[in-house]
C-alpha positions in Angstrom: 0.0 0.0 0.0 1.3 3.2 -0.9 2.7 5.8 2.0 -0.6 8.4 1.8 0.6 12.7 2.0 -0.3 13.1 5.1 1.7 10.0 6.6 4.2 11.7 3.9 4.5 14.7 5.5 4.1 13.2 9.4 7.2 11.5 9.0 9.7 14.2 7.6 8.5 17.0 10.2 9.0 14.0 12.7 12.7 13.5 11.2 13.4 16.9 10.8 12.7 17.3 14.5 14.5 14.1 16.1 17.2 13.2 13.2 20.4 14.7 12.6 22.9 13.3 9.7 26.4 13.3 10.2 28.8 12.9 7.7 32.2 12.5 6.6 33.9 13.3 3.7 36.4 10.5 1.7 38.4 10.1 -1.2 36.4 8.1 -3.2 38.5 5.2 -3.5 38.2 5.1 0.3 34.4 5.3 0.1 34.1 2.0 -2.2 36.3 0.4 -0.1 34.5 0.9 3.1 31.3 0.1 1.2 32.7 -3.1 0.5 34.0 -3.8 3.1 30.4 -3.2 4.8 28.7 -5.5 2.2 31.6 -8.5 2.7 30.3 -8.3 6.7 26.6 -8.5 4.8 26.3 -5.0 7.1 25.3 -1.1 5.8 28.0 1.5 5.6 25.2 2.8 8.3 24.9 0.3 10.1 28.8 -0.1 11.0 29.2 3.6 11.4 26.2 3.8 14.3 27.9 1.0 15.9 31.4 2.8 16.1 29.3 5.6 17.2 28.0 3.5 20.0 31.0 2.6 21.0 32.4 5.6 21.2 29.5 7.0 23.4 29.7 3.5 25.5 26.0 3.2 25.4 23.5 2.0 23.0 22.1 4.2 20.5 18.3 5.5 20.7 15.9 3.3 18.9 12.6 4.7 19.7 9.7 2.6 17.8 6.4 3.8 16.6 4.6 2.7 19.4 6.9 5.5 21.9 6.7 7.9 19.3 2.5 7.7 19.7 2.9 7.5 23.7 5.1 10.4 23.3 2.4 12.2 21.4 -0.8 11.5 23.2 1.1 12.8 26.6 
């Protein structure tokens, strides 16, 4: 089923409030190789670099699901 406007729109005001990108800047040589590297561990670029973030926080990172975002909502 295709995402309606509304939910369209619901979920980029929802990003734009609670996401933040950070990014990086590589030779591109360096870029592919870290790609695939990622897809050789059958793992994202993303999903390596949020776990070196992790790491470097020493906690977990936030995962809120839908579910909290509604309970977060409603009060």
């Amino acid at each position: 089923m295709p995402m309606t406007d509304k939910k369209r729109k619901t979920d980029a005001a929802w990003k734009q409030k609670n996401i933040k990108t950070v990014a990086c800047r590589l030779y591109r040589a360096d870029a592919e190789a870290f790609r695939e590297y990622a897809a050789a561990q059958g793992r994202s670029v993303n999903d390596l670099l949020r776990e070196y973030v992790a790491g470097c926080l020493g906690r977990p990172l936030e995962r809120r699901t839908a579910v909290e975002d509604e309970l977060e909502k409603d009060g």
